[in-house]
C-alpha positions in Angstrom: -7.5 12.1 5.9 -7.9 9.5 3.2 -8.6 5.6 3.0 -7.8 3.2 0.5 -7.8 0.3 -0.2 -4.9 -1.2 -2.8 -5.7 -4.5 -5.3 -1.6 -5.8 -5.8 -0.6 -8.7 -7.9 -0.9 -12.4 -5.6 1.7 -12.1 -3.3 3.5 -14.9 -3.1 4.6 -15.2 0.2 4.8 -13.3 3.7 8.3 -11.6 2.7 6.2 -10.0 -0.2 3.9 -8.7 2.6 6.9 -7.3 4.4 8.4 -5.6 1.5 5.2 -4.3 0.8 4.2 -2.9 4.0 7.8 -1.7 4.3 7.3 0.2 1.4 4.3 1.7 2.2 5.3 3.0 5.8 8.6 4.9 4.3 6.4 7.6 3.2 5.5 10.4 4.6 1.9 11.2 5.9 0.8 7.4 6.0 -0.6 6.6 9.1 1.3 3.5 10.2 -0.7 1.9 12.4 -3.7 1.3 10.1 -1.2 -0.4 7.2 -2.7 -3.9 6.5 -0.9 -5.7 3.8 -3.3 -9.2 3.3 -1.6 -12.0 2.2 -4.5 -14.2 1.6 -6.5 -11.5 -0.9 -3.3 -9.6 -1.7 -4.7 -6.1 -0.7 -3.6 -3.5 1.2 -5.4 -1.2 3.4 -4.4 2.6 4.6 -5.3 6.0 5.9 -3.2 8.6 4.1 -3.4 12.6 5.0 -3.6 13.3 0.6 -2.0 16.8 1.5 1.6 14.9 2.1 1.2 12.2 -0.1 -0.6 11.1 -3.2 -2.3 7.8 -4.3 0.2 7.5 -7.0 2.7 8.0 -4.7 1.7 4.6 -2.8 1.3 2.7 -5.7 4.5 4.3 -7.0 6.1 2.9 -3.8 4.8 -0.3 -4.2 6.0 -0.6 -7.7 9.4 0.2 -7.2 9.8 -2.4 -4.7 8.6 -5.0 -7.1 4.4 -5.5 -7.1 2.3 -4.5 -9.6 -0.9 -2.4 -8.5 -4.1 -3.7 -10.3 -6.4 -1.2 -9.2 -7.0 1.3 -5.7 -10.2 2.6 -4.6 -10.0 5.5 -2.7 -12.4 7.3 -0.2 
């Protein structure tokens, strides 16, 4: 199991927090109940099992939904 934490582009409102956490949820082998999308410091924080999915497969997710990812720290 894996952490991160993701830096997005300010999010400009709560519905970009939805969309966002929506997004990140859909995949498989995110653990939903430690999703937090911040509004106030646009971030978003997870635990991820990496054998089901990939950092790049978040951010990819997040991307396609409209948010650009500045940078993710992983641990």
């Amino acid at each position: 199991m894996k952490s991160a934490t993701i830096q997005l582009e300010t999010l400009t409102c709560p519905s970009c927090m939805l969309k966002v956490e929506a997004a990140v949820n859909s995949l498989e082998g995110i653990v939903e109940e430690t999703v937090k999308v911040s509004f106030n410091s646009s971030k978003v924080k997870l635990d991820f099992d990496e054998e089901k999915v990939s950092i790049d497969d978040i951010e990819g997710a997040i991307t396609k939904v409209g948010y650009e990812v500045l940078k993710s720290r992983v641990k």
